[in-house]
HTML snippet that shows the backbone in 3Dmol.js (N, CA, C, O; Angstrom):
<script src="https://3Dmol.org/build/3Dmol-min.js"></script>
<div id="view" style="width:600px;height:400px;position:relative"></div>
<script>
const pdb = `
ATOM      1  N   UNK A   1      91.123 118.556 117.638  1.00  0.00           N
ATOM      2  CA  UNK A   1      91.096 117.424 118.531  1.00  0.00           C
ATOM      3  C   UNK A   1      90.986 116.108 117.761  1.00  0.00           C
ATOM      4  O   UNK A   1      91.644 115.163 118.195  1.00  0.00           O
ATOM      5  N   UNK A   2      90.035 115.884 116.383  1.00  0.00           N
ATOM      6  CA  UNK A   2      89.505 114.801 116.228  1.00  0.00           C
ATOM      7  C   UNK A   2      91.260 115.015 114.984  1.00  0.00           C
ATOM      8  O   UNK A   2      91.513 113.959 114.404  1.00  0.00           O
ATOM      9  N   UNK A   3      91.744 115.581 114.827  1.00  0.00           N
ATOM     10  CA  UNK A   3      93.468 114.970 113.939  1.00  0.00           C
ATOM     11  C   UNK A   3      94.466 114.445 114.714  1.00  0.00           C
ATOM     12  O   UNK A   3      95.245 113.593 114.287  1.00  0.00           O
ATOM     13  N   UNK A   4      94.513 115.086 116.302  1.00  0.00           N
ATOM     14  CA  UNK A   4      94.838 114.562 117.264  1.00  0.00           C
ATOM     15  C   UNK A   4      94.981 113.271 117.609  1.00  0.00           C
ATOM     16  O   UNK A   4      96.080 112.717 117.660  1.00  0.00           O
ATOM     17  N   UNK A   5      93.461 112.494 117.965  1.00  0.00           N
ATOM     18  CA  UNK A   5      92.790 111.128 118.044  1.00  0.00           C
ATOM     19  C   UNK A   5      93.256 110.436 116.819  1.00  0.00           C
ATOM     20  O   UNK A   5      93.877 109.412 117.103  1.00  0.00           O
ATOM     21  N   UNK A   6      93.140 110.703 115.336  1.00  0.00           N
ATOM     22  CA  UNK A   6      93.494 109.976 114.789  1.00  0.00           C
ATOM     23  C   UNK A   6      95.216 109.514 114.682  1.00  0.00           C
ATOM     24  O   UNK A   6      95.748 108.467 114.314  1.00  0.00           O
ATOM     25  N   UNK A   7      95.778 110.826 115.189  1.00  0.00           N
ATOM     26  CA  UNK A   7      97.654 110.766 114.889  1.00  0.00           C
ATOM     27  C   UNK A   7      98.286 110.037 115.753  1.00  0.00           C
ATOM     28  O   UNK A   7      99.453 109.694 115.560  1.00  0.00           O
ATOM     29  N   UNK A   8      97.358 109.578 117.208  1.00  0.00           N
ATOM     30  CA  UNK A   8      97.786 108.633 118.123  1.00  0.00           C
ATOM     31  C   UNK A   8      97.273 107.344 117.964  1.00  0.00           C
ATOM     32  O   UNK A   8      97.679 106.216 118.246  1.00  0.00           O
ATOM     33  N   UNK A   9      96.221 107.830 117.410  1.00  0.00           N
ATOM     34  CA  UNK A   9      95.719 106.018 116.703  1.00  0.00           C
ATOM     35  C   UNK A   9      97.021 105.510 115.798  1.00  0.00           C
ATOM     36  O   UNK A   9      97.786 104.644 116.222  1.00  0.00           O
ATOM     37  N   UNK A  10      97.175 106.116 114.570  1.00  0.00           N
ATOM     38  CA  UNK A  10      98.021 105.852 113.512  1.00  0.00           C
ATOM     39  C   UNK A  10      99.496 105.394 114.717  1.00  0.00           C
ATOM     40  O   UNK A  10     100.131 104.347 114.592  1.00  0.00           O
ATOM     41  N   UNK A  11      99.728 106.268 115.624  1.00  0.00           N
ATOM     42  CA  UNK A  11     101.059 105.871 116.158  1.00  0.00           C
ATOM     43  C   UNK A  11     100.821 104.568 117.053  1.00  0.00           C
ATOM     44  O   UNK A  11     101.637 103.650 117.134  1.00  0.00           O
ATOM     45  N   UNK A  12      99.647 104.611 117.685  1.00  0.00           N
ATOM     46  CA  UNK A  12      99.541 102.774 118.208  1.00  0.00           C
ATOM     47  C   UNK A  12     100.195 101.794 117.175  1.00  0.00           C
ATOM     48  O   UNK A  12     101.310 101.303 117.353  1.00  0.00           O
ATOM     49  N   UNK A  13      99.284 101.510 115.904  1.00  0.00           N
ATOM     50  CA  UNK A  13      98.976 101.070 115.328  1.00  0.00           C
ATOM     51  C   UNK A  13     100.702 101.009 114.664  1.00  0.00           C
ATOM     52  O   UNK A  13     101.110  99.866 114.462  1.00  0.00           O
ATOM     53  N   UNK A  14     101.657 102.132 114.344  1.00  0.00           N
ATOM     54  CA  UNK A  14     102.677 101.196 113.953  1.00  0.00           C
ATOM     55  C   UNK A  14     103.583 100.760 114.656  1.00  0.00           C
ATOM     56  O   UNK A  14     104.567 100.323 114.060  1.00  0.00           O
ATOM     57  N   UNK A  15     103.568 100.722 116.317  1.00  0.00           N
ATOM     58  CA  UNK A  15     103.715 100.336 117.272  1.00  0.00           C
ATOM     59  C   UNK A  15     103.194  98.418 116.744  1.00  0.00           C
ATOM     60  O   UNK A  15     103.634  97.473 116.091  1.00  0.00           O
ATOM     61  N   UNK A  16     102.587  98.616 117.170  1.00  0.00           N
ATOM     62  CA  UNK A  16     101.686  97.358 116.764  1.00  0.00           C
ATOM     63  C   UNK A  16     102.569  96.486 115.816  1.00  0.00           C
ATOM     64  O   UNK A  16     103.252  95.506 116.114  1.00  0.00           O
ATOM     65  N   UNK A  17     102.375  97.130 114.501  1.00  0.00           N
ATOM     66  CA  UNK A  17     102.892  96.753 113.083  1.00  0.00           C
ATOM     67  C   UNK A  17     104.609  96.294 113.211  1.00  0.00           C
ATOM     68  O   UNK A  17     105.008  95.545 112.320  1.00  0.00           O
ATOM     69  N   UNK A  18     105.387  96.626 114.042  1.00  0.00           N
ATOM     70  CA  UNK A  18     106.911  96.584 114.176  1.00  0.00           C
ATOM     71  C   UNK A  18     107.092  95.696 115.515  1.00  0.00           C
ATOM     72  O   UNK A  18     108.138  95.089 115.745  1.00  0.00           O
ATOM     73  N   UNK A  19     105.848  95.678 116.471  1.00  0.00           N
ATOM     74  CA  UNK A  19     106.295  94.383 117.287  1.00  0.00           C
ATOM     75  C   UNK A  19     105.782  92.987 116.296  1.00  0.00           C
ATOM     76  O   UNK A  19     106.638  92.103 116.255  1.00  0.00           O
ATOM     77  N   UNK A  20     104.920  92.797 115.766  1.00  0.00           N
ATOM     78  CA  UNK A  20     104.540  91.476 114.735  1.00  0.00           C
ATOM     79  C   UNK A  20     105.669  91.407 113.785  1.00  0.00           C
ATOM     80  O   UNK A  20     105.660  90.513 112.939  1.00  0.00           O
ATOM     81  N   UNK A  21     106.858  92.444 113.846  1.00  0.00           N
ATOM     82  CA  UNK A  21     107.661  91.918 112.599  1.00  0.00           C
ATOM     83  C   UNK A  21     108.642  90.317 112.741  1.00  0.00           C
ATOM     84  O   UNK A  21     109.524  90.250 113.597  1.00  0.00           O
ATOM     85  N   UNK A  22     108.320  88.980 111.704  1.00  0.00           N
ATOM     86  CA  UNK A  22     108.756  88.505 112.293  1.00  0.00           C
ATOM     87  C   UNK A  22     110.284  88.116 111.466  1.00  0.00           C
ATOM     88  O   UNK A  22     109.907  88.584 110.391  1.00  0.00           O
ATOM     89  N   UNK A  23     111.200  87.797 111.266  1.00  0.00           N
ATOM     90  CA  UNK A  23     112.527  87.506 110.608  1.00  0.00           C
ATOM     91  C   UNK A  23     112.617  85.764 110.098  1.00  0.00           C
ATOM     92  O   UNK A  23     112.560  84.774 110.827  1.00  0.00           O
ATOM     93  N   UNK A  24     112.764  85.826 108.709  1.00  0.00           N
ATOM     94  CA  UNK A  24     112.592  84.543 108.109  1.00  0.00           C
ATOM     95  C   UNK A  24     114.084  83.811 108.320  1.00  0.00           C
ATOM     96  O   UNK A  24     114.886  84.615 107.847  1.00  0.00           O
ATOM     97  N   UNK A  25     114.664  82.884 108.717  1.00  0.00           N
ATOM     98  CA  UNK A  25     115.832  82.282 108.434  1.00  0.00           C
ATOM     99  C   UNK A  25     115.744  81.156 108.330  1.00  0.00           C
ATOM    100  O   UNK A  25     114.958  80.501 109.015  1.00  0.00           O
ATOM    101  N   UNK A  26     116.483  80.676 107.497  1.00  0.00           N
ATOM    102  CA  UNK A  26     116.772  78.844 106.401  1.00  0.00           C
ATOM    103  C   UNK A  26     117.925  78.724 106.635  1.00  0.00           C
ATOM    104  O   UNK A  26     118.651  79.558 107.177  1.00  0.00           O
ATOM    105  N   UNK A  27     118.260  77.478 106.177  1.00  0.00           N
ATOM    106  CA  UNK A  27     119.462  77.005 105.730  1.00  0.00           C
ATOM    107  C   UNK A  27     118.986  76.261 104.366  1.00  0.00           C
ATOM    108  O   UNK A  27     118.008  75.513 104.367  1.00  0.00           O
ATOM    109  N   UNK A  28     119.733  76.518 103.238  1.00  0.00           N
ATOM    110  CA  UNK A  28     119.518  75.360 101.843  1.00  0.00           C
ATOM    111  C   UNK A  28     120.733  74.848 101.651  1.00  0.00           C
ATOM    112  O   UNK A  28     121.818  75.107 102.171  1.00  0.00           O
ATOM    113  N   UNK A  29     120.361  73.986 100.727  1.00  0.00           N
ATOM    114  CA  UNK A  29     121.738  73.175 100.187  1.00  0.00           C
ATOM    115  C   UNK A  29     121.943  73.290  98.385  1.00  0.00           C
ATOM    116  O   UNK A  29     121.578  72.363  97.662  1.00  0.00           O
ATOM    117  N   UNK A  30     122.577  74.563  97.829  1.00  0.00           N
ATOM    118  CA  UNK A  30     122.443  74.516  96.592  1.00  0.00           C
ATOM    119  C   UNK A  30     122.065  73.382  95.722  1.00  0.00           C
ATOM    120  O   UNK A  30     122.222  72.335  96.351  1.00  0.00           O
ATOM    121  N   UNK A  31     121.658  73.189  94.603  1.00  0.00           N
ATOM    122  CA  UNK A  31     121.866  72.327  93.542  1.00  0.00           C
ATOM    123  C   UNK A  31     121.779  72.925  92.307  1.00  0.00           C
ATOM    124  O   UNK A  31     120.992  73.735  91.818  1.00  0.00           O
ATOM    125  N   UNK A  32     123.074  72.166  91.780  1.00  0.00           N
ATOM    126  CA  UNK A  32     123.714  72.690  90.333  1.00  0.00           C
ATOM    127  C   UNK A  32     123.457  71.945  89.305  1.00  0.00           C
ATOM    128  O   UNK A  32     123.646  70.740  89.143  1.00  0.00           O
ATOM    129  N   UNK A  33     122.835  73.052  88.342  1.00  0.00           N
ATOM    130  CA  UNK A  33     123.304  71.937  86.783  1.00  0.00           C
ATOM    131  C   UNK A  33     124.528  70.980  86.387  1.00  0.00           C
ATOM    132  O   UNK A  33     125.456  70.805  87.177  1.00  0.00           O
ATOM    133  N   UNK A  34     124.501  70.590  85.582  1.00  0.00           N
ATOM    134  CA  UNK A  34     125.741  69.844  85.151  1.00  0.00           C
ATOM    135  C   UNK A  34     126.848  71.169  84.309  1.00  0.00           C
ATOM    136  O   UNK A  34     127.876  70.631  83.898  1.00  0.00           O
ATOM    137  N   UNK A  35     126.815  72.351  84.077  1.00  0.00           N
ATOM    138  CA  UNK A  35     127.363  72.827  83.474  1.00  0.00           C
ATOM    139  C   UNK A  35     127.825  73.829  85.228  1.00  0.00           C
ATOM    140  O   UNK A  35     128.175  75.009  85.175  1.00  0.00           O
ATOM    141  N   UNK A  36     127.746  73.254  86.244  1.00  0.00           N
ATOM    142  CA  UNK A  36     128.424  73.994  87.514  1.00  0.00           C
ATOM    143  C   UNK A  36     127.246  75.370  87.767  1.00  0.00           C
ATOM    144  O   UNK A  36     127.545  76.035  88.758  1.00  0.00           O
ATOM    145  N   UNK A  37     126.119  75.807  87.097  1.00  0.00           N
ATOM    146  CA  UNK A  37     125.624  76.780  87.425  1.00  0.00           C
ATOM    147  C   UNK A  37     124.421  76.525  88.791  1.00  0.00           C
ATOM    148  O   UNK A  37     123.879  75.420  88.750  1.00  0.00           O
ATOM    149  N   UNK A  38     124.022  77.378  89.864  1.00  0.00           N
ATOM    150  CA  UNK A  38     123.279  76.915  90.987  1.00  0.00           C
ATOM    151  C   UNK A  38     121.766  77.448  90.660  1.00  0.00           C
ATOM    152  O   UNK A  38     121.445  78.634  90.738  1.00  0.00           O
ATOM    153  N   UNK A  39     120.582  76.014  90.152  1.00  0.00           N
ATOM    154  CA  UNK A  39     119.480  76.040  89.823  1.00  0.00           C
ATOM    155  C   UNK A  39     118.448  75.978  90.567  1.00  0.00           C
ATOM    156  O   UNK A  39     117.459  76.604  90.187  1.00  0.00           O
ATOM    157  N   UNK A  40     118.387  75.302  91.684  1.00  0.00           N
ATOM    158  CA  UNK A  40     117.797  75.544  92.866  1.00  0.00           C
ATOM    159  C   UNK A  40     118.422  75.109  94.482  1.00  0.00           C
ATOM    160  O   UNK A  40     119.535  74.922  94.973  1.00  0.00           O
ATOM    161  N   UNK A  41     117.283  75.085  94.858  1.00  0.00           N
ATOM    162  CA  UNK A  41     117.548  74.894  96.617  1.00  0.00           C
ATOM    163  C   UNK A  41     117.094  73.686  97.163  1.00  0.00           C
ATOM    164  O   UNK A  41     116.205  73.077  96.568  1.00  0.00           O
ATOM    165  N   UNK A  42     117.569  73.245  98.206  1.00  0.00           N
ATOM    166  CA  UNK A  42     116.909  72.023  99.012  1.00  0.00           C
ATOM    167  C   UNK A  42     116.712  72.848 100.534  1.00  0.00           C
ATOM    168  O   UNK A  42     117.601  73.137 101.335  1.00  0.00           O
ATOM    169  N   UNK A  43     115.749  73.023 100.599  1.00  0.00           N
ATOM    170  CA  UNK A  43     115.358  73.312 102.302  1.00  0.00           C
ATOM    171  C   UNK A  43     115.813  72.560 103.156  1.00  0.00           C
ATOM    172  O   UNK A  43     115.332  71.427 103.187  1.00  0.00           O
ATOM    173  N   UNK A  44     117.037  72.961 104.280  1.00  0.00           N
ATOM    174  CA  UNK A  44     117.517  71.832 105.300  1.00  0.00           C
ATOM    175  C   UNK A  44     117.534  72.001 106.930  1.00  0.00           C
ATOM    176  O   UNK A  44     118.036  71.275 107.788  1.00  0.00           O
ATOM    177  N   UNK A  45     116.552  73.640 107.076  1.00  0.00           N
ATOM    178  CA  UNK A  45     116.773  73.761 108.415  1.00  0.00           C
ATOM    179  C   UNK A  45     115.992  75.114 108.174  1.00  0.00           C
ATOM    180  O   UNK A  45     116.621  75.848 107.412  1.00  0.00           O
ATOM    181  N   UNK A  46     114.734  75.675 108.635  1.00  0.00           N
ATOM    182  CA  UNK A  46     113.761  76.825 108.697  1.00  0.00           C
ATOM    183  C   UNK A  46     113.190  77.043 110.311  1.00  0.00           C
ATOM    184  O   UNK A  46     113.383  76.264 111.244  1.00  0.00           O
ATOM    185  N   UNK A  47     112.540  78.150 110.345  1.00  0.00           N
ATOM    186  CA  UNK A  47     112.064  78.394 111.595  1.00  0.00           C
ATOM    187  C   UNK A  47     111.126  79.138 111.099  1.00  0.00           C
ATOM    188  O   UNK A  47     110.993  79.458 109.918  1.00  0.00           O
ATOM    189  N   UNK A  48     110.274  79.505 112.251  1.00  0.00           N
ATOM    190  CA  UNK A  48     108.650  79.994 112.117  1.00  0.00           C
ATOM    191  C   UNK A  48     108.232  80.800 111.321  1.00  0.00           C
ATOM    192  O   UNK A  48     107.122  81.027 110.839  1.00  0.00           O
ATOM    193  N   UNK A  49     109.242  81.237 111.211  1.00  0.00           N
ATOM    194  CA  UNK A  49     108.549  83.215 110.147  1.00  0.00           C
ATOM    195  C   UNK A  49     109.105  82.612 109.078  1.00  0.00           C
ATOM    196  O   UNK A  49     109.031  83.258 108.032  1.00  0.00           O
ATOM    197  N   UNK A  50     109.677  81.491 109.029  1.00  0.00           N
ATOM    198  CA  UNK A  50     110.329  80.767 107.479  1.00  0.00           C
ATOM    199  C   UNK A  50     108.625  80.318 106.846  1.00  0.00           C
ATOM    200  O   UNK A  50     107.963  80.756 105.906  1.00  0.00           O
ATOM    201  N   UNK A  51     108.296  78.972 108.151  1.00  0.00           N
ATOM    202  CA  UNK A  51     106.700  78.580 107.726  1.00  0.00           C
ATOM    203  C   UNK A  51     105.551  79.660 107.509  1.00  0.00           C
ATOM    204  O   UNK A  51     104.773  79.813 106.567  1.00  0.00           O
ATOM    205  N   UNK A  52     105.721  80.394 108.767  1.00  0.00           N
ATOM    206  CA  UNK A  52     104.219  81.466 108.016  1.00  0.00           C
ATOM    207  C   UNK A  52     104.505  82.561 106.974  1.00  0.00           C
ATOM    208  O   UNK A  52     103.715  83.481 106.764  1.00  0.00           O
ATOM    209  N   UNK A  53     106.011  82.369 106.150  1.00  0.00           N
ATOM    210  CA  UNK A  53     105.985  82.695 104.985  1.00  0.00           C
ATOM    211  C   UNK A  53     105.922  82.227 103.718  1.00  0.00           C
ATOM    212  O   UNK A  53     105.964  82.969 102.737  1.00  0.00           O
ATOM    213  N   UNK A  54     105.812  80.906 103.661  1.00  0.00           N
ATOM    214  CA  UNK A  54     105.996  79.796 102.808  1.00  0.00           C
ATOM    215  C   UNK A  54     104.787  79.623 102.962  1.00  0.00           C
ATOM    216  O   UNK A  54     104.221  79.259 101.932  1.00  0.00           O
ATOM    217  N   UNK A  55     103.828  79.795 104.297  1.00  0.00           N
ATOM    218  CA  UNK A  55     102.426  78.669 104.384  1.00  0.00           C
ATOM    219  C   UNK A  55     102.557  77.819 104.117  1.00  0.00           C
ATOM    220  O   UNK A  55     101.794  77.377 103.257  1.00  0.00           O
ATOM    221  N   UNK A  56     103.687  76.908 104.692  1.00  0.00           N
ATOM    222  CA  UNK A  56     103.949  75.481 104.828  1.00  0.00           C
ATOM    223  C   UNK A  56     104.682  74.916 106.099  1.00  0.00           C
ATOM    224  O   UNK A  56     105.533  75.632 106.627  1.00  0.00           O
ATOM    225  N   UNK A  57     104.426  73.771 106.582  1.00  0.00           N
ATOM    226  CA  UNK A  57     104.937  74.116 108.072  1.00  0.00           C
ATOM    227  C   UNK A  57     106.363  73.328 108.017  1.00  0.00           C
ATOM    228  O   UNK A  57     106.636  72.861 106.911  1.00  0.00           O
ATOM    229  N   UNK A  58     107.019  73.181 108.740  1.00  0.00           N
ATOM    230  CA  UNK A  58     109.062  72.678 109.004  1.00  0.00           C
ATOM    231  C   UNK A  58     108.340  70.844 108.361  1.00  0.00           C
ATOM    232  O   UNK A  58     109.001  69.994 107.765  1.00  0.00           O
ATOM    233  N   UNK A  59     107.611  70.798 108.557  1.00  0.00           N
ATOM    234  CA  UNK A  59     107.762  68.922 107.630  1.00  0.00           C
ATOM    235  C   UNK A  59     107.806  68.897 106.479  1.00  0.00           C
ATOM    236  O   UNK A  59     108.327  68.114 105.685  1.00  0.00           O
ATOM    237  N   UNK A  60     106.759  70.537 106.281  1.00  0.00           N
ATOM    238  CA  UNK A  60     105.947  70.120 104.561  1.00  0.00           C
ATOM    239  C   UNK A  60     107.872  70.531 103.618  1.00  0.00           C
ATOM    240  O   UNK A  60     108.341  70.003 102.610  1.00  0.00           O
ATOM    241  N   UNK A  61     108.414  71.512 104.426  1.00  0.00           N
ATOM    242  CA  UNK A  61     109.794  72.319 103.747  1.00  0.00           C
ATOM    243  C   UNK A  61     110.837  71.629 104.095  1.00  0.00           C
ATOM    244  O   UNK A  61     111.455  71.310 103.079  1.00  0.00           O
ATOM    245  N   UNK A  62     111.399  71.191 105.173  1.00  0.00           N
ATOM    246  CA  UNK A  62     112.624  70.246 104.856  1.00  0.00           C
ATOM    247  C   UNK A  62     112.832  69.024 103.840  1.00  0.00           C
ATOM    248  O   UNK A  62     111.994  68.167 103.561  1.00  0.00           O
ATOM    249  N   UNK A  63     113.864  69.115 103.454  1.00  0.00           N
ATOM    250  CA  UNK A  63     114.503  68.031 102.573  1.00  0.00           C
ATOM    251  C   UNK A  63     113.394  68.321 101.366  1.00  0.00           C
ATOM    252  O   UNK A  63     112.565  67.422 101.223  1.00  0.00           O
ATOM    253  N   UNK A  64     113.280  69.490 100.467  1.00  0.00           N
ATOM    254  CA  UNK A  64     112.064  69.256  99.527  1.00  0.00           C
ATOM    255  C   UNK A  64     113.027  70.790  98.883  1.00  0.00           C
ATOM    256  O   UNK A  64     113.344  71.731  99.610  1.00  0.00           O
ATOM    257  N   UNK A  65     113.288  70.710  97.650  1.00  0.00           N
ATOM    258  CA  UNK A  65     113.174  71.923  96.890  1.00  0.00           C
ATOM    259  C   UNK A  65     112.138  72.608  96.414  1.00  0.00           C
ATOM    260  O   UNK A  65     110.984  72.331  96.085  1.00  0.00           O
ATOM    261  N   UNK A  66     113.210  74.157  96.473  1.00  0.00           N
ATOM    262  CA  UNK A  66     112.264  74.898  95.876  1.00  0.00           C
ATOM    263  C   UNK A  66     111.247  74.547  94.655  1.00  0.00           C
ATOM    264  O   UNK A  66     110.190  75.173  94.725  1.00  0.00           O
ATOM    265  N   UNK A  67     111.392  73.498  93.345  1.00  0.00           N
ATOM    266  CA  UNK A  67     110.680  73.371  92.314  1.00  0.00           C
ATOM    267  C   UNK A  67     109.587  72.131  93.151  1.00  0.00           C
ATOM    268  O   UNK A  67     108.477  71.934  92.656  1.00  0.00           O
ATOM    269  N   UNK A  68     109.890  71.581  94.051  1.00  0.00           N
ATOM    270  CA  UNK A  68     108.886  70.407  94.509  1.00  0.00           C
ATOM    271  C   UNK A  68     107.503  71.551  95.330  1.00  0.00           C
ATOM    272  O   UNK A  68     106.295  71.576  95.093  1.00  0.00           O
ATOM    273  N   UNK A  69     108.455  72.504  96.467  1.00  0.00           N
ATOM    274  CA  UNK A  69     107.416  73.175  96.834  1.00  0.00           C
ATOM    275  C   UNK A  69     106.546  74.179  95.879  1.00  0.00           C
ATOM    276  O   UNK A  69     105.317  74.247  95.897  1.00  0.00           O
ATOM    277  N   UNK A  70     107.583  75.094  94.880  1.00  0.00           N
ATOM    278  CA  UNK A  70     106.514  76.044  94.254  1.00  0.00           C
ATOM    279  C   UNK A  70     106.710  75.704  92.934  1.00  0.00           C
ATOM    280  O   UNK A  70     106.953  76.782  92.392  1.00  0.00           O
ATOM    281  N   UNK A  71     106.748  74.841  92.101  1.00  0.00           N
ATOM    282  CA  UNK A  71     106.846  74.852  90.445  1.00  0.00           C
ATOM    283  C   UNK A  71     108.048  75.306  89.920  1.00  0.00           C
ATOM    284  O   UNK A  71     108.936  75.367  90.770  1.00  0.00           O
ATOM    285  N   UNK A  72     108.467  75.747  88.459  1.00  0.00           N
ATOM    286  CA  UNK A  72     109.269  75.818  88.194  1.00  0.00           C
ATOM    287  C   UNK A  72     109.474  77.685  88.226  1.00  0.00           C
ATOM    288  O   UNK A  72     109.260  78.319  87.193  1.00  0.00           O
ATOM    289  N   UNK A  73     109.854  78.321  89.383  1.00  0.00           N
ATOM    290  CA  UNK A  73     110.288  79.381  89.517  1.00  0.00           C
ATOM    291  C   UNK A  73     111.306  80.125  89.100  1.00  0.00           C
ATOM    292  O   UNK A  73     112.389  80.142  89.684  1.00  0.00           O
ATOM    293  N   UNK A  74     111.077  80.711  88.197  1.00  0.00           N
ATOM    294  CA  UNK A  74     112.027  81.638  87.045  1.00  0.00           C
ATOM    295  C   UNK A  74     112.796  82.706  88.223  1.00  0.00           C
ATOM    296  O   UNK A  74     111.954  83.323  88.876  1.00  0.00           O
ATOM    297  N   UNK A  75     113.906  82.949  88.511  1.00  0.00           N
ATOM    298  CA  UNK A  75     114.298  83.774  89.323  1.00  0.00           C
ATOM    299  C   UNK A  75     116.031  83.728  90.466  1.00  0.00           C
ATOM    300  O   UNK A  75     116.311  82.691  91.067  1.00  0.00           O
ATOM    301  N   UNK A  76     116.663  84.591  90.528  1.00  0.00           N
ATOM    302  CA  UNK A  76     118.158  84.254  90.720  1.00  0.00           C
ATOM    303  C   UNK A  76     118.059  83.776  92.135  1.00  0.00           C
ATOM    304  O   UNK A  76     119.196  83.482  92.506  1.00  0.00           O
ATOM    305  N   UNK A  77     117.442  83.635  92.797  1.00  0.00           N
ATOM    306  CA  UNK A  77     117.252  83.256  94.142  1.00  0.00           C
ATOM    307  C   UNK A  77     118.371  82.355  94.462  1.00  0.00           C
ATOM    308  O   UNK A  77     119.080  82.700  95.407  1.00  0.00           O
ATOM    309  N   UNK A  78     118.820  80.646  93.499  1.00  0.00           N
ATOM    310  CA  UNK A  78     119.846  80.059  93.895  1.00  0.00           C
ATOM    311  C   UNK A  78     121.140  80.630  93.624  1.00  0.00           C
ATOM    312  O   UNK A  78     122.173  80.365  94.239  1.00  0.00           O
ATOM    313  N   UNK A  79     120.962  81.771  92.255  1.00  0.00           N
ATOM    314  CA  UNK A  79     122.618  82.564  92.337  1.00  0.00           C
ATOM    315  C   UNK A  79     123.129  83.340  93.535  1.00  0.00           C
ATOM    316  O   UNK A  79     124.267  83.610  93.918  1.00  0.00           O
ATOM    317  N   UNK A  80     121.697  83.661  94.091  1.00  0.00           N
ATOM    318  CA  UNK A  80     122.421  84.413  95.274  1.00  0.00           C
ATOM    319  C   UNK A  80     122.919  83.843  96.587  1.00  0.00           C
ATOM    320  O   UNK A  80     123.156  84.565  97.555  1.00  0.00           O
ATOM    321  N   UNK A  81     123.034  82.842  96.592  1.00  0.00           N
ATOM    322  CA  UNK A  81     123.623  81.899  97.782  1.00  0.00           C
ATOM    323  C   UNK A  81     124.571  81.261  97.318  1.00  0.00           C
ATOM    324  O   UNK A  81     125.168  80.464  98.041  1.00  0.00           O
ATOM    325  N   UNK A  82     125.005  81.493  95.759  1.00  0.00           N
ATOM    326  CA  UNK A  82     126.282  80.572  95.387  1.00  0.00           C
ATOM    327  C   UNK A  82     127.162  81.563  96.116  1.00  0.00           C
ATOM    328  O   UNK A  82     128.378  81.378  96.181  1.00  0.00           O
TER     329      UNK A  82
END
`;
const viewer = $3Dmol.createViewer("view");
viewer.addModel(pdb, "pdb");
viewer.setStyle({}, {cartoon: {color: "spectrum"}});
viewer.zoomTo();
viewer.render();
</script>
């Protein structure tokens, strides 16, 4: 009984876990080195699950790149939107 109680708990619970899922979407505006390669991003359009993933809200992230919001971030993030 008491593996029971717990196997319907566990199934609430990822019930639970998959309605809170929330979906991040942006819009950026590349920016390129001078040698044509894409070095970072300019934030130009986010929504909610954008802010409570950033922990920054749609004022602090529009019109602000990625190196203004997080430092100088090592990582292909702007190759993948070229």
């Amino acid at each position: 009984m008491q593996s029971e109680k717990r196997y319907r708990e566990l199934f609430r619970s990822m019930n639970d876990m998959f309605v809170a899922v929330k979906v991040s979407y942006f819009v950026v505006e590349l920016v390129y080195d001078k040698g044509g390669k894409p070095v970072d991003v300019i934030y130009r359009d986010a929504n909610s699950a954008t802010e409570w993933l950033l922990g920054k809200t749609k004022a602090q992230i529009i019109g602000k790149s990625r190196k203004e919001l997080f430092g100088d971030v090592k990582d292909d993030f702007p190759e993948r939107f070229d």
